[in-house]
Each structure stands twice: as C-alpha cells, then as structure tokens.
C-alpha positions as CSV (number, residue, x, y, z in Angstrom):
1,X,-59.2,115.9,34.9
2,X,-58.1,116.4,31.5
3,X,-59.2,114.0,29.1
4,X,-56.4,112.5,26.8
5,X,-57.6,112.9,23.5
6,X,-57.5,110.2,20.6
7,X,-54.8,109.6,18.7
8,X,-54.8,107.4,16.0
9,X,-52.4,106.3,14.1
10,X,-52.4,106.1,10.0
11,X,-50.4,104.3,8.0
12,X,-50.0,105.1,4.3
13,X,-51.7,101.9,2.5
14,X,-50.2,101.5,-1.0
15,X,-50.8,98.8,-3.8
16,X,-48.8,100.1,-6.5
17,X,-45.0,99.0,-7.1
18,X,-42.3,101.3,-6.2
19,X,-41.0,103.1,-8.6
20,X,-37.5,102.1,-8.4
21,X,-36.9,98.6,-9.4
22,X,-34.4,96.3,-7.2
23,X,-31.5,95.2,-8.1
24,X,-32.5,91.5,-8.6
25,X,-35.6,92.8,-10.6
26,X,-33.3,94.5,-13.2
27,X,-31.5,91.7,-13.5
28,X,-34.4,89.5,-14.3
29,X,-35.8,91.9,-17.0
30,X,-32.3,92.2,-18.6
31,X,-31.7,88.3,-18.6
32,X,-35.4,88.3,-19.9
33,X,-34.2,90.4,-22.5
34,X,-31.3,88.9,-23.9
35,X,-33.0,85.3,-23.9
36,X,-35.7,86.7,-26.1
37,X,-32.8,88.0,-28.2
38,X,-31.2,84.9,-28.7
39,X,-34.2,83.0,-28.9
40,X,-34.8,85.0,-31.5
41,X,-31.8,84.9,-33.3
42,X,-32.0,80.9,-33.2
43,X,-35.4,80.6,-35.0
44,X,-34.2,83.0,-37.6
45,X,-30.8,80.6,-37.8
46,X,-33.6,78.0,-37.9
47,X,-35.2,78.8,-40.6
48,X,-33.0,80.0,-42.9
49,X,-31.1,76.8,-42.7
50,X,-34.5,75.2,-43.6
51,X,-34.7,77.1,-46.5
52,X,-30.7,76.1,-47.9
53,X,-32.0,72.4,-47.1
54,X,-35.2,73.4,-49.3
55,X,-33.0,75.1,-52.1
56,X,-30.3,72.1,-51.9
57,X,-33.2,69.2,-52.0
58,X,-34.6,70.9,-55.2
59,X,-31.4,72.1,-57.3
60,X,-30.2,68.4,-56.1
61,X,-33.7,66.9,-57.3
62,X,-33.7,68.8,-60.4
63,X,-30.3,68.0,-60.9
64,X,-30.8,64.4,-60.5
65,X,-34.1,64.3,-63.1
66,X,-31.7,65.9,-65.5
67,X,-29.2,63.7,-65.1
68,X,-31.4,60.5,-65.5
69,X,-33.3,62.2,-68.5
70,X,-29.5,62.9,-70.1
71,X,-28.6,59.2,-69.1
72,X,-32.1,57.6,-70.9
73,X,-31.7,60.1,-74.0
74,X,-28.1,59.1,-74.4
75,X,-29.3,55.2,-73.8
76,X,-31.8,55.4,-76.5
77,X,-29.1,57.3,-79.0
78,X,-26.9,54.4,-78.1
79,X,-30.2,51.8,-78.8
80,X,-30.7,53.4,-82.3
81,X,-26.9,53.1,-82.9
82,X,-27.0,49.9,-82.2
83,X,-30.1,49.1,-84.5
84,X,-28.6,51.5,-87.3
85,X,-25.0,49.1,-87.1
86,X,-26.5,46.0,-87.4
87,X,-28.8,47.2,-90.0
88,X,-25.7,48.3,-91.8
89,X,-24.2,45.0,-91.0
90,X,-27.0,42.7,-92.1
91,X,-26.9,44.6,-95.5
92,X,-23.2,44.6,-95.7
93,X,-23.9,40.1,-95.2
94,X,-26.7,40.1,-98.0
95,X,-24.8,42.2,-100.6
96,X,-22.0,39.8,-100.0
97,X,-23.6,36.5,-99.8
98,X,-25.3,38.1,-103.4
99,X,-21.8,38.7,-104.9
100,X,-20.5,35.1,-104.1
C-alpha cells in the first residue's frame, strides 16, 4: 500500500498594497490634488483681498482725518476772519461816531 503523501497547500499571505494603483484610486488622489490646489488658491484670493480692504480702510481713514483737520483749520481761519472784520468794523463805528 502506498501511502499518499501530504500535500499542503500555501498561499502567498501579503499585507502590502499592490503596486499598481486602480483606476478609482487615481482618480481620488488626482481630485485630491486639484482640491488642495484650489483650496489653495482661494485662501491666497482670501487674503490678499483682506489686505486691499486693510490698505483702503487706512488711506480712506487717513484721508478722512485730513480732511476734517483741513475743514477745522479752514473753520478757525474763517473764525479769525470773522473776529478780524468786525474788529475792523467796530473801529471803522468809533472813528466815525468821533468825527460827527
């Protein structure tokens, strides 16, 4: 009688990925890719819109403290003017009340 000897079967055991990616994985990394992309280009967008709104609040603000310094300079000129005439005015009564 012969005896049948073992066989066993083995089966290759693996835990690393293939090396060729699918289909539907290469399209994932690529959409990946291009969201970062744009994501990226929106902050950027982002922020340097921040900065004009910076740069237009200050030459605005700057603007509008020269302005009301220009307006409260030209207000006072226009006070002493007004002080200065009717000086002139009161003198120009007395010296004729003195000459009637």
């Amino acid at each position: 009688m012969l005896r049948a000897a073992a066989v066993r079967s083995v089966r290759a055991f693996s835990t690393a990925r293939p090396l060729q990616k699918s289909a539907a994985d290469s399209v994932k990394d690529t959409a990946k890719k291009v969201d970062r992309t744009i994501s990226d280009a929106a902050v950027k967008g982002i922020e340097k819109g921040e900065q004009a709104s910076q740069s237009v609040k200050s030459t605005v603000g700057l603007g509008a403290k020269e302005a009301k310094g220009e307006a409260k300079e030209a207000a006072g000129e226009a006070k002493g003017k007004t002080h200065e005439m009717a000086g002139k005015a009161k003198g120009a009564a007395e010296e004729m009340k003195s000459k009637v």
